[in-house]
Legacy VTK file of the C-alpha trace (Angstrom):
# vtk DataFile Version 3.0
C-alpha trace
ASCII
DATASET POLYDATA
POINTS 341 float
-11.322 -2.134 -17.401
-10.541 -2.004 -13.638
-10.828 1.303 -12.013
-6.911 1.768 -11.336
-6.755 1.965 -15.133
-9.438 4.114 -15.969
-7.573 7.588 -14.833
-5.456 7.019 -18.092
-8.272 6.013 -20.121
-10.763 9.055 -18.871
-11.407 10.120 -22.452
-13.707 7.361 -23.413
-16.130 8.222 -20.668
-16.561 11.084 -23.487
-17.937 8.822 -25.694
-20.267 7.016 -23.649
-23.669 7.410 -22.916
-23.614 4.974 -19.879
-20.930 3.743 -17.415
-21.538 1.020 -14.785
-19.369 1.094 -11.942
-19.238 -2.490 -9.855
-17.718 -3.889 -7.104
-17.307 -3.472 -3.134
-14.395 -1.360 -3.193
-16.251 1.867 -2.249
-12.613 4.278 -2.410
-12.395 3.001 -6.085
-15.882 4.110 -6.758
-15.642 7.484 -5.362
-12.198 8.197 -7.545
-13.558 6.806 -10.606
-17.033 9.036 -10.149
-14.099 11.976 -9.439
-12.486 11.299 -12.677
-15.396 11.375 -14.495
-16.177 14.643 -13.065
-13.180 16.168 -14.132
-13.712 14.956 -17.535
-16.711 16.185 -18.205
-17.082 19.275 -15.991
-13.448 20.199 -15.917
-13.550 19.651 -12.253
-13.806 17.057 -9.698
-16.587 18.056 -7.464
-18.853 20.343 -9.743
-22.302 19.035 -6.801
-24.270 21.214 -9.581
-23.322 19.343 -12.539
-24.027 15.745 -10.381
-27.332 14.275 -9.883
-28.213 11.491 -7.317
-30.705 8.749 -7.379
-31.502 6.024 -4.768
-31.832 2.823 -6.991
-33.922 1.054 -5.023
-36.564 3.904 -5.244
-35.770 5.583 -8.339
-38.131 4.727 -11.095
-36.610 4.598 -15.151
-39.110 7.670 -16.064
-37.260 9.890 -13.493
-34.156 9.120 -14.788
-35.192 9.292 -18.533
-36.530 12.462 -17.857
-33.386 13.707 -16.069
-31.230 12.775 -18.320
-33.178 14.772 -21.683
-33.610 17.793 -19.599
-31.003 20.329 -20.655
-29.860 22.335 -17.197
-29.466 25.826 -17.084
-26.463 25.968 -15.104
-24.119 23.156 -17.485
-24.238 21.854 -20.789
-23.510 18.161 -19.529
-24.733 16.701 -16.363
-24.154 13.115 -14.860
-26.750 10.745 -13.490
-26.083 8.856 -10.757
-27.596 5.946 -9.499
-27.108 4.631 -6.267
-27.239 1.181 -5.175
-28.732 0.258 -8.772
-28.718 -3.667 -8.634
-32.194 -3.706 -7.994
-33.050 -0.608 -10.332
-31.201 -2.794 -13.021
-33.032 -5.876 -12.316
-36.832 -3.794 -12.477
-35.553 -1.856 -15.698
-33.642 -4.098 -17.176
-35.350 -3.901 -21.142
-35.455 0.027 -20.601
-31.712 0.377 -19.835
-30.883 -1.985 -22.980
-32.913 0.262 -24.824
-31.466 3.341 -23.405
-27.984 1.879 -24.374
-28.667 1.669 -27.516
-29.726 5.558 -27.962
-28.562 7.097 -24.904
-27.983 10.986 -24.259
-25.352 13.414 -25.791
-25.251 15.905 -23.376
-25.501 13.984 -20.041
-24.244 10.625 -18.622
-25.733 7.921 -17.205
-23.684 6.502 -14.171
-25.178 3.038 -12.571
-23.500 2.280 -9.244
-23.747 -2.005 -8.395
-21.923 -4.125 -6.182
-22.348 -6.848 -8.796
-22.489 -6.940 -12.749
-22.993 -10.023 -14.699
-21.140 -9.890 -18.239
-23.083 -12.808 -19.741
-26.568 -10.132 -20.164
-27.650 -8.392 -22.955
-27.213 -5.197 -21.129
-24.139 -6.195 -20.069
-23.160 -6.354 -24.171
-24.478 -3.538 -24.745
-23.050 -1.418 -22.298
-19.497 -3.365 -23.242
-20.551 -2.045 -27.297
-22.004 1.275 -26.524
-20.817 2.261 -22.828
-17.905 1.525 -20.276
-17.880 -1.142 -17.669
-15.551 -0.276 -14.763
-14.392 -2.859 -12.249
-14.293 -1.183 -8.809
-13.191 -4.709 -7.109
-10.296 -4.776 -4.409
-7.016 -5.793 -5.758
-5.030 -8.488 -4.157
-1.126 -10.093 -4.121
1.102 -8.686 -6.705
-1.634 -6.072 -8.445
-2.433 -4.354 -5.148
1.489 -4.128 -4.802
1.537 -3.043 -8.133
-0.853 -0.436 -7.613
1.133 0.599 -4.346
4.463 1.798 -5.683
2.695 2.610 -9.404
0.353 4.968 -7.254
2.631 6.779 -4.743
5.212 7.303 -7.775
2.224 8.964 -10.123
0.247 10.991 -6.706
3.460 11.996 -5.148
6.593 11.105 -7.113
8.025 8.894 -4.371
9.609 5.223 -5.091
7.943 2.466 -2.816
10.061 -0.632 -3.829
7.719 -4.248 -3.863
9.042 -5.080 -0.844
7.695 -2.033 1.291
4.503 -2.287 -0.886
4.336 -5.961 0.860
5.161 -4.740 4.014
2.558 -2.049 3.806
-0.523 -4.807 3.455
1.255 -7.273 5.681
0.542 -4.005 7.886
-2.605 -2.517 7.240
-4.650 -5.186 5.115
-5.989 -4.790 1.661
-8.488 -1.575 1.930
-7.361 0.098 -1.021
-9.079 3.464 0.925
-6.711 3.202 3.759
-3.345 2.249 1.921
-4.216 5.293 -0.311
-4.086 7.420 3.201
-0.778 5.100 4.278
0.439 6.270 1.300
-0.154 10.131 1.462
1.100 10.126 5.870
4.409 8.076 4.149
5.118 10.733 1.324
4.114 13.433 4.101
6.469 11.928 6.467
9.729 11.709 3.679
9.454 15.384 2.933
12.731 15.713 -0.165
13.546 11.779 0.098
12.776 10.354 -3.191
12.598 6.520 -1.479
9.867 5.079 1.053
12.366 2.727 3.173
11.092 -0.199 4.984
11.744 1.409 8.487
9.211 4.359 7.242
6.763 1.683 6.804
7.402 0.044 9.761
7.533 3.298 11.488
3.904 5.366 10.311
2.190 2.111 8.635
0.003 0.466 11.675
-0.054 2.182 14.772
1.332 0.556 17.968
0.121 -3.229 17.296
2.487 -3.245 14.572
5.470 -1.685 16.408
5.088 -4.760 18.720
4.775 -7.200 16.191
8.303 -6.188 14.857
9.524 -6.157 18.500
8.396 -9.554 19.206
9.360 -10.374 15.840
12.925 -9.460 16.666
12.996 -10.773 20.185
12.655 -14.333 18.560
15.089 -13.628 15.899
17.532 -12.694 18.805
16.964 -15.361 21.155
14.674 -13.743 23.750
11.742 -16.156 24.012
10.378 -14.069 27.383
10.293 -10.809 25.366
8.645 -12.476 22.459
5.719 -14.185 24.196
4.968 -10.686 26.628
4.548 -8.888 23.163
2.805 -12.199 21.727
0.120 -11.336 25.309
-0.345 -7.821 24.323
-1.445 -8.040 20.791
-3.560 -11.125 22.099
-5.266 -9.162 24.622
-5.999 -6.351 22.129
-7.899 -8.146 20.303
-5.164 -8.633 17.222
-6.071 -11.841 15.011
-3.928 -14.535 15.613
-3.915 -15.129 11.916
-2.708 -11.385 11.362
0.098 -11.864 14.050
0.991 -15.530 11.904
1.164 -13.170 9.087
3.993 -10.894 10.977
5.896 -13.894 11.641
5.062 -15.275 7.557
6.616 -12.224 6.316
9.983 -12.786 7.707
10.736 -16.178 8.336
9.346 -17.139 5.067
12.472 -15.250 3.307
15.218 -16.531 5.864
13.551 -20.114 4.888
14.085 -19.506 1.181
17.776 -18.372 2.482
18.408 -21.238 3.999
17.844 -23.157 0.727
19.483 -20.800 -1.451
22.571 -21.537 0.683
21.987 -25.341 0.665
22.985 -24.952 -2.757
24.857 -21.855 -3.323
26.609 -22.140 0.131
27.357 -18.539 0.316
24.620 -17.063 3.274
24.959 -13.349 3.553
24.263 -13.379 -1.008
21.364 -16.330 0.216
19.503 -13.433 2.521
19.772 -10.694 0.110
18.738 -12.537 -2.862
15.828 -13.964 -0.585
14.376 -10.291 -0.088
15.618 -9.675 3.425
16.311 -6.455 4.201
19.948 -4.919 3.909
19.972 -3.808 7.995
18.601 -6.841 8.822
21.008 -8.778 7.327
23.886 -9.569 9.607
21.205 -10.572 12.609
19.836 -12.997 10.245
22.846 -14.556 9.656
23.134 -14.460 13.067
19.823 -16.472 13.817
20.155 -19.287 10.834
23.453 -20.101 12.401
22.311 -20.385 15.828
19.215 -22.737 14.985
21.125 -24.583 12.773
20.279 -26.237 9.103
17.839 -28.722 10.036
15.963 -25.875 12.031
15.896 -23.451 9.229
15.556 -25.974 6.616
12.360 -26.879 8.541
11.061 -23.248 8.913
8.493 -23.174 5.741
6.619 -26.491 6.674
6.499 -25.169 10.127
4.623 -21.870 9.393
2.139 -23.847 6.662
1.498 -26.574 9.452
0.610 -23.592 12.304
-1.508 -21.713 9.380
-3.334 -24.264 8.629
-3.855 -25.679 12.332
-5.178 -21.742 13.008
-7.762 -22.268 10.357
-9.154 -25.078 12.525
-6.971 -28.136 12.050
-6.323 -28.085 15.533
-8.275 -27.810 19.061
-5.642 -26.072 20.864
-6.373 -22.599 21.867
-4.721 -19.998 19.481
-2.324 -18.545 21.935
-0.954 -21.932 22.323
-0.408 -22.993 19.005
1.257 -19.606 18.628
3.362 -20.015 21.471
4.773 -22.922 20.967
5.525 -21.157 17.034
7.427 -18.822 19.111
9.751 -21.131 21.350
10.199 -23.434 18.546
11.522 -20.533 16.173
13.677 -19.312 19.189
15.397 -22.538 18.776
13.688 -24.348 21.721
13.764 -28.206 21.993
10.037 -28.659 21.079
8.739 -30.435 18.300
5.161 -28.791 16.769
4.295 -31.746 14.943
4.354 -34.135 17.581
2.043 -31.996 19.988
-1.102 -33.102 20.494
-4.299 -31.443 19.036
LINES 1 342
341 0 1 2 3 4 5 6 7 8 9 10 11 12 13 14 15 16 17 18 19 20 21 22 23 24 25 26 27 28 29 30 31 32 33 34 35 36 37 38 39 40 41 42 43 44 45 46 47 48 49 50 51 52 53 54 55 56 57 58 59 60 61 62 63 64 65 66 67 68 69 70 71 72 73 74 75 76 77 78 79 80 81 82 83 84 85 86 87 88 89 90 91 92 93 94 95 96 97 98 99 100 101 102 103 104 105 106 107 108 109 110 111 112 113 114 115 116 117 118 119 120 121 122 123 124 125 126 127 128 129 130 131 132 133 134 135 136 137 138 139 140 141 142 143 144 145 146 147 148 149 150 151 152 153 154 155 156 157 158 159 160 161 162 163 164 165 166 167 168 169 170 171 172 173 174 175 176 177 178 179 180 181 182 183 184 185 186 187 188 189 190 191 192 193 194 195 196 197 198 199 200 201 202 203 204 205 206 207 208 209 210 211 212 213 214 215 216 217 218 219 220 221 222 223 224 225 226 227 228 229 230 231 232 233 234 235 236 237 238 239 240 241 242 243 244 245 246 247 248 249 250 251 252 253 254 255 256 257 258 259 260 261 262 263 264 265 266 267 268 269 270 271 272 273 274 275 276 277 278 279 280 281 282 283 284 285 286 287 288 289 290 291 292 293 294 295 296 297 298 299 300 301 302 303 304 305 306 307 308 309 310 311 312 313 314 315 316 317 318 319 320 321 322 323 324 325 326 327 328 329 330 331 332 333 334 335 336 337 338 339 340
């Protein structure tokens, strides 16, 4: 199971002997090992009940011996094992064996940054033990995970949307949304609702405040503005790929708009339905009638054509490539794919 299940599923660590935890997501490691410790000590950070092995010293002897000894200050203890890929690899037959018969009255916890399922341990441990997936989550689980986690920790509603908006943000270290996600609920007090302005407000510091001002300034017609915030993040040393991603998030909805009304030909039901946010509305309507249909219509290959020129299909610098994204978007008369590369 992955990790952001487990917390509901706690009670079958009480039937295992041995649990492997795997992955590089270090946050979901540390929870899971917290969970555990609730379970079986009836708190989450009982140091006396927890012993810690290096793997790549620890011998299987040690740890056998550990794990019979009966301690005088609990009736269960957990054993865990640090870094074990190489301990597994060295003590592979013994840990098979161990899986078959393994301890009553303490728990063996192997710590890996990779598992392979296709092993005999690995069947074992899937008959006898619990396998825990502590990889990152990405697209619509991590969103998922979002809104199902600040609704469970703190009781707050974090619509997909925001939950987007949130990564778009601050990227996909499940550690640091978790803290996003405790400063939002902080910041909310009574409110039951994480709004998109909270997000943009708390969620990213200063680089993303910009971002949203020169996204804006190109919404509204104010090229200058635009590229001056375009120079800052630049200069900060902000990814042009991350700043593409700014501009992704919102011009990729008033694109899908603009079809929506192709057909529909109703805009202001086009930009809801598309996602767009309800304040931002009537300055999006604004901007798709200003560029025009065969602008907006053109909007989504434009964006795909920059990203992939970014990821080296083109020999212009970045700030170029992004600049010209800017003035075209503005509704300048300059036509990205006849520029040169």
């Amino acid at each position: 199971m992955h990790a952001t299940e487990f917390p509901r599923k706690a009670k079958a660590a009480l039937q295992a002997g041995l649990v492997v935890l795997h992955g590089a997501e270090r946050h979901l490691k540390n929870a899971t090992l917290s969970v555990l410790m609730q379970e079986f000590f009836g708190k989450a950070d009982d140091t006396l009940g927890l012993i810690r092995f290096p793997g790549r010293e620890a011998e299987f002897k040690a740890i056998r011996d550990e794990l019979q000894q009966v301690s005088m200050f609990s009736q269960r203890k957990i054993v865990l094992v640090e870094d074990a890929d190489e301990f597994v690899s060295n003590w592979r037959s013994q840990l098979e064996s161990y899986a078959e018969k393994p301890s009553r009255r303490a728990l063996l916890v192997l710590e890996l940054k990779s598992w392979r399922k296709n092993t005999r341990l690995a069947k074992k441990v899937e008959a006898e033990g619990l396998e825990i997936d502590c990889s990152e989550l990405d697209g619509v689980r991590l969103t998922n995970w979002l809104s199902q986690r600040i609704e469970e920790v703190h009781g707050k509603k974090l619509t997909r949307d925001e939950a987007t908006l949130m990564v778009q943000l601050a990227g996909t270290s499940m550690g640091l949304l978790e803290q996003e996600l405790d400063k939002l609920a902080a910041y909310v007090g009574e409110r039951p609702r994480i709004t998109s302005d909270d997000v943009r407000k708390l969620v990213g510091g200063w680089k993303a405040e910009t971002t949203w001002v020169m996204i804006d300034a190109i919404r509204d017609g104010r090229p200058g503005v635009a590229l001056n915030c375009l120079a800052k993040l630049l200069y900060a040393g902000e990814p042009a790929p991350k700043i593409l991603g700014g501009i992704n998030f919102v011009f990729r909805k008033l694109a899908t708009a603009a079809e929506i009304s192709r057909k529909s030909g109703a805009l202001q039901p086009a930009l809801k339905e598309a996602g767009v946010f309800p304040r931002d509305i009537p300055h999006a309507e604004r901007y798709l009638r200003r560029i025009q249909r065969h602008r907006a219509e053109a909007i989504l290959e434009t964006l795909v054509r920059v990203d992939a020129n970014l990821k080296g299909g083109s020999r212009l610098p970045e700030q170029l490539q992004l600049e010209q994204l800017i003035l075209w978007l503005c509704g300048a008369a300059i036509d990205i794919a006849s520029v040169r590369n």
